[in-house]
ROMIPA-596417 format. One record per residue (C-alpha): residue in three letters; x, y, z. Coordinates in steps of 0.1 Angstrom, whole numbers, plus 5000, padded with zeros to 4 digits. Last residue first. Example, Ala and Ser with C-alpha at 12.3 -4.5 7.8 and 13.67 -1.06 7.14 Angstrom:
// residues 2
ser513749895071
ala512349555078
END
This chain:
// residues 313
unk926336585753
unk923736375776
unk922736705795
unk923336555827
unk926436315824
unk927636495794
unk927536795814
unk929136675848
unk932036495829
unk932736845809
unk933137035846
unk934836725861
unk937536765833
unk937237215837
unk937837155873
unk936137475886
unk934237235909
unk936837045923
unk938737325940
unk936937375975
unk938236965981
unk941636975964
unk941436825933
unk942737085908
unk945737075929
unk946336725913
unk944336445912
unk940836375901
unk938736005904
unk935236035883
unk932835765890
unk929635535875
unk927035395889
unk923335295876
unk924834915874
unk926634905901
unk922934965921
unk923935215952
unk925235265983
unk928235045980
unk929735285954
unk929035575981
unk932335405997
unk933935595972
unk933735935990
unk934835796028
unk937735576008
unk938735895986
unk939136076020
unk937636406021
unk938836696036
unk942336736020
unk940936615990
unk941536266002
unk944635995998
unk946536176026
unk950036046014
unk949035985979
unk948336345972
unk945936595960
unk943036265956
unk939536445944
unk936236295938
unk933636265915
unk930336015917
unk927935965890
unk924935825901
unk921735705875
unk918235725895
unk916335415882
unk916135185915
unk914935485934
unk916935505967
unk915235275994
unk917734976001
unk920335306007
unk918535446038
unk919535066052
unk923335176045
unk923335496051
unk922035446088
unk925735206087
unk927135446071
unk927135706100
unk924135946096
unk926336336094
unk925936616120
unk928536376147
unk930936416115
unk931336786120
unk931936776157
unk933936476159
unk936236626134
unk936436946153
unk936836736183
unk940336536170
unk941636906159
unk941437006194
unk943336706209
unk945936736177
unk946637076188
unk946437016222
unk949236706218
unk951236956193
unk951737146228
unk949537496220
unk951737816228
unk954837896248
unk952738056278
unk950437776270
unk946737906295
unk948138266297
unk948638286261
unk951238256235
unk950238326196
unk948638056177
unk951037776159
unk950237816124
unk948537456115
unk950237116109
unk952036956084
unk954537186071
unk956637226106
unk955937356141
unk958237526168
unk961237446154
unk963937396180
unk963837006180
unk961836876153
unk958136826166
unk956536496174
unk952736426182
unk951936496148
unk949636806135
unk945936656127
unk944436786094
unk941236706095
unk939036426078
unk935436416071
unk932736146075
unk932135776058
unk929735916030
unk931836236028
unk930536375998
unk933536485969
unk930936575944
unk927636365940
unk926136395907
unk922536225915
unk920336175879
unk916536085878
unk915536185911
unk911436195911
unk909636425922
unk906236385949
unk908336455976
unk906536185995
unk905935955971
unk909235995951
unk911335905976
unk911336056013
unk914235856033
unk916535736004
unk916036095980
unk915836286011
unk919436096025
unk920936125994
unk920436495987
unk921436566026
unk924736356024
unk925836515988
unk925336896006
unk927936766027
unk930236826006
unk928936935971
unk925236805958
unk923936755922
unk920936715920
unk918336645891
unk914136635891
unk911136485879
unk907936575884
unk907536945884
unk904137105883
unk905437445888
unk903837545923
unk903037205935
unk906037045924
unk908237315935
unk906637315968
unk907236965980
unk910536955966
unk911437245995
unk909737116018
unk911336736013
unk914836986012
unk913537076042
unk913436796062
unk916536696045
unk918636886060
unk917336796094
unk918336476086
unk921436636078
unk922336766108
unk922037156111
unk925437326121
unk926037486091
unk923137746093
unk922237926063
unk921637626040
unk921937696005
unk919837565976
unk920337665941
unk917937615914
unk919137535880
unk916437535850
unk916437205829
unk913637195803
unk912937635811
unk909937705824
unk911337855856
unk913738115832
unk913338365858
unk915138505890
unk913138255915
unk914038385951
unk912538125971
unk912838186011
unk912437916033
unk912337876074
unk913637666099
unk914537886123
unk918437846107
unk917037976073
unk916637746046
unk918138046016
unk916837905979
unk917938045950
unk915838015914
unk916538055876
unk920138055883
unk921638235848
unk924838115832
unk923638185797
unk919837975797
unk920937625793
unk923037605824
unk925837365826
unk928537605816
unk927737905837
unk926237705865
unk929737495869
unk931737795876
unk929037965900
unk928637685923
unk931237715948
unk930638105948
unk926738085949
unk926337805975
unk928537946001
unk927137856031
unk929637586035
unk927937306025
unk926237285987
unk922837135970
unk922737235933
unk918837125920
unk918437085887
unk915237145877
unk913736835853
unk911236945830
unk909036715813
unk908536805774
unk904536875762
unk903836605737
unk900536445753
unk899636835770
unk899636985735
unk897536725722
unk895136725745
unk892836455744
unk891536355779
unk892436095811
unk895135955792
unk895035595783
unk891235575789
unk890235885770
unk892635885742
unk891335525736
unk887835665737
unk888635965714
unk890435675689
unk886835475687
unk885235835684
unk887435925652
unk886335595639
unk883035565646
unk882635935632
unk884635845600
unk882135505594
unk879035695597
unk880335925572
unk881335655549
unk878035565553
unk876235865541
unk878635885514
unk876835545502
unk878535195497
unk876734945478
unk875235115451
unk871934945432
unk872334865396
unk869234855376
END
């Protein structure tokens, strides 16, 4: 009499211990088995960071061929000069890589303040949509605040993480002016290089001396740059950036007499090279009138650079 070695009855012993040996794994590695939740794509928001309270003009261009909904911001973001933040989501949230504009009401904020709410602003996007990860791409000055929450806050305080950082013509050693020249020709009261001379007053009868001129350019400069860390507070923010996050850095160069974008110098944008790893950096050098510093982002080259830097294309 033969007896059977294997019954069904064990074979269904054996499936259970099985499927329960995979349950436990699925347990330990991911806190529960949820198939949907295991495979679910992260999103990353890409978060456009501008200066001069323009957001929505300077940005439009580059929105309409980055965006992966038709053009459309999925969310704008006024900071307020009081301090505080209105979100003004316009759909498309749940989309892999919605943009969200940020835009800064008051110009003369510093950048650490900046950053203070950008940190806010982070803050609340992960809480509310359960982002994680995030891209930026900042313009101006609007580079300066994205760097300096990314190097002062990090990941475990704005509890995203910056994967990719397209800075556009930032001013990581301050901003130039254009300073008229001491000397005039004689009988002309100004020439090519320096601003239209104002009308006389009761102060200059015969109008600003090109030493006032260059006096009050000197201040504006001082002005805007004394909003800005110098590079050396740049420097030890720098030792704190997320080792991962991949740079690309574009700038502009309209001549080789002023060497900048006519705001930017190309040595106060490149020295952002010495900010971060060399081997997560990478940089895009323009010329032309294409360059100029409110021009760069309708450049249709930094434009395709941009997209295959973000979207991988």
């Amino acid at each position: 009499m033969n007896k059977k070695i294997f019954h069904k009855w064990d074979f269904v012993v054996l499936v259970i211990g099985l499927t329960a040996a995979f349950l436990g794994f699925c347990y330990v590695h991911y806190g529960s088995f949820t198939p949907s939740k295991l495979h679910k794509p992260q999103q990353a928001p890409i978060m456009f960071v501008s200066d001069q309270n323009r957001t929505s003009t300077a940005a439009r261009h580059l929105v309409t061929t980055a965006s992966r909904s038709g053009g459309s911001v999925a969310m704008h973001i006024d900071v307020l000069s009081d301090g505080q933040i209105n979100y003004y989501p316009n759909g498309n949230l749940k989309a892999k890589q919605p943009i969200i504009e940020v835009n800064f009401s008051d110009r003369s904020k510093t950048t650490k303040e900046q950053s203070v709410a950008l940190n806010r602003i982070l803050r609340h996007l992960n809480r509310k949509y359960q982002y994680e990860q995030y891209d930026a791409i900042g313009f101006g000055s609007g580079s300066l605040a994205v760097f300096t929450n990314a190097t002062t806050y990090g990941l475990k305080q704005n509890r995203m993480k910056l994967k990719h950082f397209v800075s556009v013509a930032g001013p990581y050693q301050g901003v130039t002016v254009n300073v008229p020249p001491l000397r005039q020709q004689p009988g002309q009261p100004g020439n090519g290089n320096q601003p239209t001379q104002a009308k006389p007053n009761q102060a200059h009868p015969a109008g600003p001396t090109p030493a006032l001129l260059r006096q009050q350019a000197l201040e504006r400069q001082q002005a805007i740059n004394s909003r800005y860390p110098s590079y050396a507070e740049l420097k030890q923010m720098a030792k704190h950036l997320e080792q991962n996050t991949q740079v690309l850095n574009i700038y502009g160069v309209i001549d080789k007499r002023t060497n900048s974008d006519g705001r930017v110098s190309a040595k106060s944008a490149t020295a952002l090279q010495h900010l971060v790893p060399t081997k997560n950096y990478e940089s895009l050098r323009l010329t032309g009138p294409m360059a100029e510093h409110s021009q760069i982002l309708d450049n249709q080259v930094s434009e395709r650079i941009i997209n295959r830097f973000l979207f991988n294309e």
